[in-house]
N, C-alpha and C positions, 0 to 999 in steps of 0.2 A: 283344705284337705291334703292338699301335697305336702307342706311345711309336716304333718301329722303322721303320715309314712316315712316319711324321710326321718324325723326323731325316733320312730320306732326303729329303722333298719338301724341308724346308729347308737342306739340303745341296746341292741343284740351286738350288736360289733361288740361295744364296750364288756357287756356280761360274757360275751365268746375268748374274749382277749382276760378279763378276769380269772375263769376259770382254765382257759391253759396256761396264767402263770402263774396261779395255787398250784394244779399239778404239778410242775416241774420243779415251784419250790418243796413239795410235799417228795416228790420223788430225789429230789438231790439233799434235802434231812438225813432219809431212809436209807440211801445209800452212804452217805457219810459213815451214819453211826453202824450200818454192816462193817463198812472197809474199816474202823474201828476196834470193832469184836474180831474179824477176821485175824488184824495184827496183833491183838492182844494175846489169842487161842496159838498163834505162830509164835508169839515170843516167849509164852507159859512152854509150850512144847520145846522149845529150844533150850529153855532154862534147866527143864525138869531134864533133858537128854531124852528124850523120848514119852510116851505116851502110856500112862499106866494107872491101875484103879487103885494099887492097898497102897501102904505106907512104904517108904523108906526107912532104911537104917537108921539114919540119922533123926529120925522122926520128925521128917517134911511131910507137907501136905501131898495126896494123892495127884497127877496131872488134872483128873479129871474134875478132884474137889474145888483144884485151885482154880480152872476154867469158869467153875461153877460159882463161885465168890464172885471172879471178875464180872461177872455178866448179869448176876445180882447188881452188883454195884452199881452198874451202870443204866438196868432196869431194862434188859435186850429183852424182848418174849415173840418175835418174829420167827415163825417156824415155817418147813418146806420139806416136801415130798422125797426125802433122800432116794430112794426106788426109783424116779424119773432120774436124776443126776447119774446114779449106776446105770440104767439101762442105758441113758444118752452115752453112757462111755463103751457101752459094752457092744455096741454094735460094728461088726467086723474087727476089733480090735486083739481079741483073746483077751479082754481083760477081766480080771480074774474077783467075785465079786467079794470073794473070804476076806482078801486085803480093807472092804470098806466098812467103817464105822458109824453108826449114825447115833449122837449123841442129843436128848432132853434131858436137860439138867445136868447131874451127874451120872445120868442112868445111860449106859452107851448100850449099843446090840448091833450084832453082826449081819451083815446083808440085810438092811431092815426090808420088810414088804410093804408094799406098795398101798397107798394111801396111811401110813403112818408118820407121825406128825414129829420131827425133830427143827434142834435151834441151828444144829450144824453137822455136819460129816465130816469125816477123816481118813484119805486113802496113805495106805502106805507103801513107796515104792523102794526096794530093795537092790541092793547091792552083792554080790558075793564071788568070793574068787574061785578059784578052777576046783576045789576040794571040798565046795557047796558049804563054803564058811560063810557068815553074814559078817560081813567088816564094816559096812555103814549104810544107811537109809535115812531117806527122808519123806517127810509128811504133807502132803496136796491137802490144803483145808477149804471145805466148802461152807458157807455163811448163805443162810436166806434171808432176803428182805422183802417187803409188799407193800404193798399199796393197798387198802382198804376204799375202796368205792362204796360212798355212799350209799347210791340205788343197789347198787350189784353185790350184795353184804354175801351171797353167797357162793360168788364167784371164785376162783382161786389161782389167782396169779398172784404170782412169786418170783423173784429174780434170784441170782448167786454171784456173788463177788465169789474170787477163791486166789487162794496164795500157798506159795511152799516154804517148808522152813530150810536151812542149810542141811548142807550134809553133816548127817551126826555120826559118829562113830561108834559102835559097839552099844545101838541105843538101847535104853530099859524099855520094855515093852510088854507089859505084862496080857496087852488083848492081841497082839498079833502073831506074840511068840511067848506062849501059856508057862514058859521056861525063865522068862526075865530081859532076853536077849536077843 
């Protein structure tokens, strides 16, 4: 009878040790392919000079179409609570929520509310000199990732990678400044 306990405690060992290193391979995938889209959404934005919906002169893709290719492509559909991200910034900070984006698909909207379901956000922080000119800004991009629990399908945890692009100068902007600039 002891040999028979004893294979069972070590039989949960083994199935306990199994399943926390699925999870952590499941959770370091998931993060990967965030940090991934994160750089992709920062290097579309840096390319295009800023973040904007219609076309170009030139007749380049929109920032936001081109984001929206990339992540096609790659088949992201991970989404998260944009509303919690602003709020967690907004306390005590003055931070100002007009600046934030929350983008599904190509579809962005401004200070999204709270339990609406986007792939990524976009703050943008601003530059300008003593004559309230905007000379350059740059773009804080938030990325969600999750984890899917099996039992817990309707739980909702979400993580956020998030990254800045460089400073851009005299960026195109057609959602933060309805002007172009």
């Amino acid at each position: 009878m002891r040999e028979a306990i004893g294979a069972t405690w070590i039989m949960g060992i083994v199935i306990a040790f199994v399943a926390l290193f699925s999870s952590y391979l499941a959770f370091s995938i998931n993060y990967s392919k965030a940090f991934r889209v994160k750089n992709g959404i920062v290097e579309r934005i840096e390319k295009h000079n800023g973040f904007y919906e219609t076309y170009d002169e030139g007749g380049g893709l929109p920032t936001t179409v081109d984001i929206k290719n990339f992540m096609d492509e790659i088949a992201y559909g991970s989404t998260g609570d944009c509303y919690r991200v602003v709020s967690s910034k907004a306390a005590g900070s003055g931070f100002n929520s007009a600046a934030f984006y929350g983008c599904y698909g190509d579809q962005c909207s401004i200070a999204p509310q709270a339990g609406e379901k986007k792939h990524y956000c976009i703050q943008r922080i601003t530059s300008k000199t003593q004559s309230d000119q905007l000379t350059t800004a740059y773009y804080k991009v938030y990325v969600f990732f999750s984890i899917d629990f099996p039992i817990l399908h309707d739980a909702d945890y979400f993580f956020v990678t998030t990254g800045e692009t460089k400073s851009l100068s005299y960026p195109k902007d057609s959602f933060f400044n309805p002007n172009g600039y």
